[in-house]
C-alpha positions as CSV (number, residue, x, y, z in Angstrom):
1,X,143.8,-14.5,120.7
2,X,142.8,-11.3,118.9
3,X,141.0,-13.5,116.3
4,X,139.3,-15.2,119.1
5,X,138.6,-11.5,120.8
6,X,137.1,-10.3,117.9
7,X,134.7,-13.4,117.6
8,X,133.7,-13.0,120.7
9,X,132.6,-9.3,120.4
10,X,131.4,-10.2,117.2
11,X,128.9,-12.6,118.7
12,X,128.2,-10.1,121.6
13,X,127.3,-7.7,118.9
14,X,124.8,-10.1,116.8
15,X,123.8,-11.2,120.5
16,X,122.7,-7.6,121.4
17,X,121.1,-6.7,118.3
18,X,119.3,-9.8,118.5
19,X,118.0,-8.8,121.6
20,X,117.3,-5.4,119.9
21,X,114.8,-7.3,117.4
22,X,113.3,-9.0,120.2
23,X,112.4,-5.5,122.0
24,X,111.0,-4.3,118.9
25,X,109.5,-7.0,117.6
26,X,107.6,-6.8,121.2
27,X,106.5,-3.1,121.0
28,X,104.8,-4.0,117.7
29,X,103.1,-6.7,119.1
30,X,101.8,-4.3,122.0
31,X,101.2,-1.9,119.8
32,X,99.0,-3.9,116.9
33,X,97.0,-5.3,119.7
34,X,96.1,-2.3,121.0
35,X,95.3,-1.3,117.3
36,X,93.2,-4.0,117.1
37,X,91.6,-3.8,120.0
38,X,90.9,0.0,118.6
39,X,89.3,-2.0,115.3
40,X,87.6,-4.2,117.5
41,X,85.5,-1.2,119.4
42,X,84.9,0.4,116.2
43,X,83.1,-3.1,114.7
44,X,81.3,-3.3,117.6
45,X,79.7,0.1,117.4
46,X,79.4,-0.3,114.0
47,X,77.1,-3.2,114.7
48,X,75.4,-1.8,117.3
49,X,74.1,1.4,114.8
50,X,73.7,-1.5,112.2
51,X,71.3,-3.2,114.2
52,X,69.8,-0.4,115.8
53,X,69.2,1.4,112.3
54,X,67.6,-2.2,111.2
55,X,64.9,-2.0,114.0
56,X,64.1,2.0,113.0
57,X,63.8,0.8,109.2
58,X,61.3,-2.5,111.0
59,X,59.5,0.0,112.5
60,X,58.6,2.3,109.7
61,X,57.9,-1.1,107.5
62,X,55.2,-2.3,110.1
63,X,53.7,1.1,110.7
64,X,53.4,1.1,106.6
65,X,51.8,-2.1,106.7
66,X,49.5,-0.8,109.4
67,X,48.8,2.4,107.5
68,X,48.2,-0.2,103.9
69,X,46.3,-2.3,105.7
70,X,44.0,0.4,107.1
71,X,43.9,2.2,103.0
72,X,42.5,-1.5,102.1
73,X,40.0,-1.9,105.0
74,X,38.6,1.9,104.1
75,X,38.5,1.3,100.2
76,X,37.4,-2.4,100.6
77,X,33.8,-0.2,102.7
78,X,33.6,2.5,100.4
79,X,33.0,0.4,97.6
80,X,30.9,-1.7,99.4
81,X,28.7,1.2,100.3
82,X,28.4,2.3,97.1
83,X,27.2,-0.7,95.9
84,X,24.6,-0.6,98.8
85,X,23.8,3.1,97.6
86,X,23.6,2.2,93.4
87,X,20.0,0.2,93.9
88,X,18.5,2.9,96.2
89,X,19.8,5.8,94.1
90,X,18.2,4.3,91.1
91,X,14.9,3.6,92.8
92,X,15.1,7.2,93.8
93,X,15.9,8.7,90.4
94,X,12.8,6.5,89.4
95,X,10.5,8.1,91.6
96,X,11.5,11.5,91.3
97,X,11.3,10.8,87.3
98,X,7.7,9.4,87.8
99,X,6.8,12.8,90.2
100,X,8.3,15.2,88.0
101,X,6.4,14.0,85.4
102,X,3.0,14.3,86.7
């Protein structure tokens, strides 16, 4: 019987370190999940600055375009005047010429 004895608390002791695995095997579980969860909030935020960073950087690009657009209008009329201005300026100079001369 003290074979069979010692069998038996053999197999209690693989029995209760078996249960010993299970218990710890279960804490890491807990614990990973909360990690992740922890990983989880992080990406989340990270997204959130992504995104918000994106419309900042969207802003600035249209207020550029604005701002280019505007440069264009205001060169595109300058040189337009000046082209109205050219002729008169050159009658002018003609007449001033022909007075001076006189």
């Amino acid at each position: 019987m003290a074979v069979g004895d010692s069998t038996v608390e053999l197999l209690r002791e693989i029995r209760d370190e078996i249960r010993n695995v299970r218990s710890e095997v279960q804490e890491l579980r807990v614990d990973n999940n909360g990690r992740f969860d922890g990983v989880r909030g992080e990406i989340r935020a990270c997204r959130n600055e992504t995104a918000e960073r994106f419309g900042m950087m969207e802003m600035a690009v249209l207020d550029l375009v604005e701002h280019q657009s505007f440069v264009v209008r205001y060169t595109r009329a300058i040189a337009e005047r000046d082209a109205q201005l050219e002729p008169r300026l050159s009658a002018l100079e003609d007449r001033v010429g022909r007075l001076e001369s006189k």
